[in-house]
N, C-alpha and C positions, 0 to 999 in steps of 0.2 A: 439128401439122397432119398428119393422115392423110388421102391419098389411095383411091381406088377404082376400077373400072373402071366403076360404075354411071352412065352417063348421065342427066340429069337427068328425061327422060321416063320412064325406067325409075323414077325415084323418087316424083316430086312425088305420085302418086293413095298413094301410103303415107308423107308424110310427117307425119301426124297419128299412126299407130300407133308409130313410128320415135322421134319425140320425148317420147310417153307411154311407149313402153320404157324409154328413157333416162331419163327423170323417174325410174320405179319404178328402175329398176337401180342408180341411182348418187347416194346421200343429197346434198340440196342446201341450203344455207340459215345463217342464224347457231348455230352449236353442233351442226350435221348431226353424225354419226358412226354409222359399222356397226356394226349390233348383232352379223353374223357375224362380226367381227374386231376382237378387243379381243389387245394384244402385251404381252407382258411387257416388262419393264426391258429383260430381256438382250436381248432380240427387238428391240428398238425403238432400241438401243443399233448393232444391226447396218445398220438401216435407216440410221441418222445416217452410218452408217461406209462403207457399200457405195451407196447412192442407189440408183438404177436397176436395176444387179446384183442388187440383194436381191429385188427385184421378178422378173425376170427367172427368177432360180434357184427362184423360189418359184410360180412356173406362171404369173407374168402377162405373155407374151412372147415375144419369141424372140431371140437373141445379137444376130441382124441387128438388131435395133430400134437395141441399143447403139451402132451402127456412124454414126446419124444425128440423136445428141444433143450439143447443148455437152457437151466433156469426157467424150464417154462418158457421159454421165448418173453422174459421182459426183469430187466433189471430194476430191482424197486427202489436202487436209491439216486435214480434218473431226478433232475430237478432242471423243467423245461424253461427255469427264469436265468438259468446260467448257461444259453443257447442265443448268439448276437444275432440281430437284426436280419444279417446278414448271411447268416446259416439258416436260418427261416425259410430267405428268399430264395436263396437254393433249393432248395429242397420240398418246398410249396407242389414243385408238379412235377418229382422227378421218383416218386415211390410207386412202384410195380415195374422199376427198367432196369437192365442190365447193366448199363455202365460202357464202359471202353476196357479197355487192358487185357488182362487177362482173365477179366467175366465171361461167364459162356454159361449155357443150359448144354447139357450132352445126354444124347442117347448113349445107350451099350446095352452090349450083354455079358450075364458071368460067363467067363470062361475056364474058369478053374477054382474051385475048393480048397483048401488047404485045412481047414477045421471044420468038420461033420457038424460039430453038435453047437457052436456058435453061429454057424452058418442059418441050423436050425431056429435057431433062437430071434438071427434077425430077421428070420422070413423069406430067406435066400436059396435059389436053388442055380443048378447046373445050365447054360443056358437062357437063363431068363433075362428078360429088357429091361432097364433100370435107367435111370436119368439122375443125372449128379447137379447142382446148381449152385452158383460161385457166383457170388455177387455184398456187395456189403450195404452203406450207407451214404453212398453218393457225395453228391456236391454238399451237402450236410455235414458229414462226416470230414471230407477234405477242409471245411470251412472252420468248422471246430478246433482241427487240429493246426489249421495254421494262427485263429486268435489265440491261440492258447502257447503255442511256441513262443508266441511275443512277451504273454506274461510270464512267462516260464523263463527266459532268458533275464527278465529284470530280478524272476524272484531269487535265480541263482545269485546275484549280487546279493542281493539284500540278506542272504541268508549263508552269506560266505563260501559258498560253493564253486569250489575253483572247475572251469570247464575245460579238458584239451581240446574239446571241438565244440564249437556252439550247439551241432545239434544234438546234444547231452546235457541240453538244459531242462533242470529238473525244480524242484520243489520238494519238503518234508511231506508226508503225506497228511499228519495232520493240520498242518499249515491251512489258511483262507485258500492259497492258492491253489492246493493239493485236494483240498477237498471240493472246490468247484471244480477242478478241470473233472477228479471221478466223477461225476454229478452230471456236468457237459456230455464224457462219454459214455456212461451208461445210455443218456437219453439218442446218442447217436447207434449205440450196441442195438438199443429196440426201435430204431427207425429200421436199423440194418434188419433183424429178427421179422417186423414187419411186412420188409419188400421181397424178402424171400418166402414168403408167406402168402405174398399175392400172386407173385410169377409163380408157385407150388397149384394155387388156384386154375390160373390162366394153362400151364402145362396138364391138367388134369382135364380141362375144356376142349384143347389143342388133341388129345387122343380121344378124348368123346365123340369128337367131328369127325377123327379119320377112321375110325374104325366104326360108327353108329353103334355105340355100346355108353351103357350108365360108367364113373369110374369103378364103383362099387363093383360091377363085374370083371372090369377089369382090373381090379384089387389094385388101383393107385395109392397103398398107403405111405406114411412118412418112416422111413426106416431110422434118419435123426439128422436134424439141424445142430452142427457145430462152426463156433468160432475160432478164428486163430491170429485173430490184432485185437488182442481185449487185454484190462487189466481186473482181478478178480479180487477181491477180498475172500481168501477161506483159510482153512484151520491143518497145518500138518507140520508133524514130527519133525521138529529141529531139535540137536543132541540130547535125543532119546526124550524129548518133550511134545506135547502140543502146543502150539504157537499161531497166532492168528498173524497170517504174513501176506503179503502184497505180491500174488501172481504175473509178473505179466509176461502173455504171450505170445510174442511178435513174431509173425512165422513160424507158431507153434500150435499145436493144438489141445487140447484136452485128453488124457487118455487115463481114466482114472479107472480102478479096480472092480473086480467081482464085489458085490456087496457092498460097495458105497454108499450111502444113502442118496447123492445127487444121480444113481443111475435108476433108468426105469425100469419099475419092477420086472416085466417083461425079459429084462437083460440083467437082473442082480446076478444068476449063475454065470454068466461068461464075462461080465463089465461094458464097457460102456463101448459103443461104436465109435473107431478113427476111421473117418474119413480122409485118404491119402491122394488126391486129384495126380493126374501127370501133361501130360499135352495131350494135342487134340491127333496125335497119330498113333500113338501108342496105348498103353494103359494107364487105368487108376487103382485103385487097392481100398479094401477094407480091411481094417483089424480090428483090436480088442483092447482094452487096457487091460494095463497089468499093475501085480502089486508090487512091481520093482522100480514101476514109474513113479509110486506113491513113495517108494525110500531114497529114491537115485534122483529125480528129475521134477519135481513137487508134481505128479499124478501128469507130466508130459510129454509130447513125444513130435518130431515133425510135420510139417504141413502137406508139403508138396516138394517138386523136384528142385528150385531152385533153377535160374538162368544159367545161361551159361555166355550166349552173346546177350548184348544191352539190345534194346530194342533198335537202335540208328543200325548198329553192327548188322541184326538180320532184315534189315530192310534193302541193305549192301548186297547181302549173301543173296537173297531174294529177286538182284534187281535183273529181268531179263525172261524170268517166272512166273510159270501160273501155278502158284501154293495149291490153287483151287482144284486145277485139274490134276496136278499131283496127289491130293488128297484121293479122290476118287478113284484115282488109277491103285490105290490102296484101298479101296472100298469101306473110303471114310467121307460124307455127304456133311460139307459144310459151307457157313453163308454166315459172312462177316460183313460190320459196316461198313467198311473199305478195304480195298487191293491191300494198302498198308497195315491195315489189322492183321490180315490174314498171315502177312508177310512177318509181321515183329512177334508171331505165336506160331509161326515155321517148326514142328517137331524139333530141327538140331539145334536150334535156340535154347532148348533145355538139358539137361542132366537126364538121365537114363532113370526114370523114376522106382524101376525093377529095383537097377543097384540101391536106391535111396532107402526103398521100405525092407530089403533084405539087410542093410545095417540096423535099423531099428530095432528091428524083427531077434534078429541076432544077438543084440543088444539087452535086449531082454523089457524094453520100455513099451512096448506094443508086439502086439502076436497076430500074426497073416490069417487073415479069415479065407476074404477071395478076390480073384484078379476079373477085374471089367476092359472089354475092349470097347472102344468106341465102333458107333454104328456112322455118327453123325452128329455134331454140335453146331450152335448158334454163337456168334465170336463179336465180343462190344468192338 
């Protein structure tokens, strides 16, 4: 999520030219990739190695961006020799793109408060334009995970592990096979860290152009890159112990407490930013972690809304429709790869994301900062 100082009146009469920049700026869709950035092995070897950094030292950024990413934006115990051929080739010329599915770059603005002094903290006001960006680690990533399913399903033999459904196949974690796949996906976690990192660059360009302004005056900063399909090594309380145990968060996010050490100092009094996406008609949400997420849920808390129709089901609901010009009749400016995109990320395709982050919230594992409505997104 990147913040701004643009107020939403200062935006909305240019949020058509805003989103067709973006469009042009930043390849979207199934098998997207820039034709100006094709990396060698070695080159692409570094991105696995460095994430973020490699971005950063390579002109997409600034040190400060780093300063407000899980981890830094780069996981160091990424090892780019246990990355197949084939994940390589993927991914060679597919870093600074969006993807398909449910990636999107999205204008908004806040439209509601709910915490003063967190709000404060992350730089947030009433009003103001903000751009959310959802995107991971491509054809890379997909490629990883399926060489990896394969060894994972022999190693569940070998290692006695009865499965009720294949795709539960696992490995011990200190196993060869357990410690290569971590290794594999960290190096795909900072591929993913990376290309959010360039599209952050290329979106900062994109409003430079439409408004003739430096970012710096229009205060484009990073308010916080979070994951939510990662597996984490960290350290927390099992029956009234510390314990170094094996996070993983599939559909989930990070929401860890006031005073954490992995929060920026910046945010150590309120904890860490959740980022809560919803669809492209509705809203998204920021919150807070809390220290009931560190005792109840190992420091986590939801993603997003969750579907509701399969994407064939809203392409069904869809068929006869313009998503597009429905959108606008809402006074939401969007531009997808295809009819079909547009159609399988249909608003009622989802779950009501309000209700989603008000259980949370309730719940007591993340705390409501503020509500963003979209102006306008960009859709893989």
């Amino acid at each position: 999520m990147i913040r701004s100082v643009l107020s939403v009146n200062e935006a909305k009469n240019q949020i058509e030219e805003i989103i067709d920049s973006l469009y042009i700026n930043i390849p979207s869709g199934l098998g997207s990739h820039r034709k100006d950035l094709k990396l060698t092995r070695d080159e692409l070897k570094k991105v696995l190695k460095k994430g973020a950094r490699w971005a950063v030292e390579n002109g997409y950024g600034s040190q400060e961006d780093l300063l407000f990413m899980e981890d830094g934006g780069c996981l160091d115990n990424a090892d780019p020799d246990n990355v197949s051929d084939r994940a390589y080739e993927r991914g060679k010329d597919q870093l600074g793109t969006l993807g398909s599915g449910n990636h999107f770059v999205e204008v908004g603005f806040i439209q509601e408060i709910y915490d003063a002094h967190a709000a404060e903290n992350f730089g947030l006001f009433e009003g103001q334009v903000t751009i959310m960006i959802h995107t991971g680690s491509r054809g890379l990533g997909y490629q990883i995970c399926d060489d990896s399913i394969r060894e994972m399903i022999k190693a569940s033999g070998k290692y006695g592990i009865f499965l009720p459904d294949r795709q539960l196949c696992c490995a011990p974690i200190q196993s060869d096979e357990g410690q290569k796949y971590l290794s594999a996906m960290a190096g795909a976690a900072n591929y993913a860290f990376a290309n959010r990192q360039m599209i952050t660059h290329w979106v900062r360009e994109t409003f430079e152009g439409v408004f003739r302004q430096s970012q710096g005056k229009l205060g484009l900063s990073l308010v916080y890159d979070v994951c939510h399909n990662i597996a984490k090594i960290e350290k927390h309380t099992v029956n009234k112990k510390t314990a170094e145990v094996c996070v993983h968060r599939k559909g989930a996010t990070r929401s860890f407490a006031p005073g954490n050490p992995a929060v920026p100092s910046r945010y150590k009094s309120v904890g860490q930013p959740v980022l809560i996406p919803g669809d492209m008609g509705r809203a998204s949400y920021v919150l807070c972690g809390t220290e009931k997420a560190m005792e109840e849920t190992f420091g986590s808390t939801c993603h997003g809304a969750g579907r509701v129709m399969s994407r064939s089901q809203a392409i069904k609901a869809a068929k006869g429709r313009s998503i597009y010009r429905e959108m606008e009749a809402r006074g939401v400016f969007v531009r997808g790869a295809s009819k079909e995109t547009l159609a399988e990320e249909a608003p009622e395709a989802y779950k009501d994301v309000s209700k989603v982050v008000n259980v949370v919230h309730n719940a007591g594992i993340s705390r409501l900062v503020a509500k963003i409505v979209p102006l306008g997104s960009i859709k893989g």
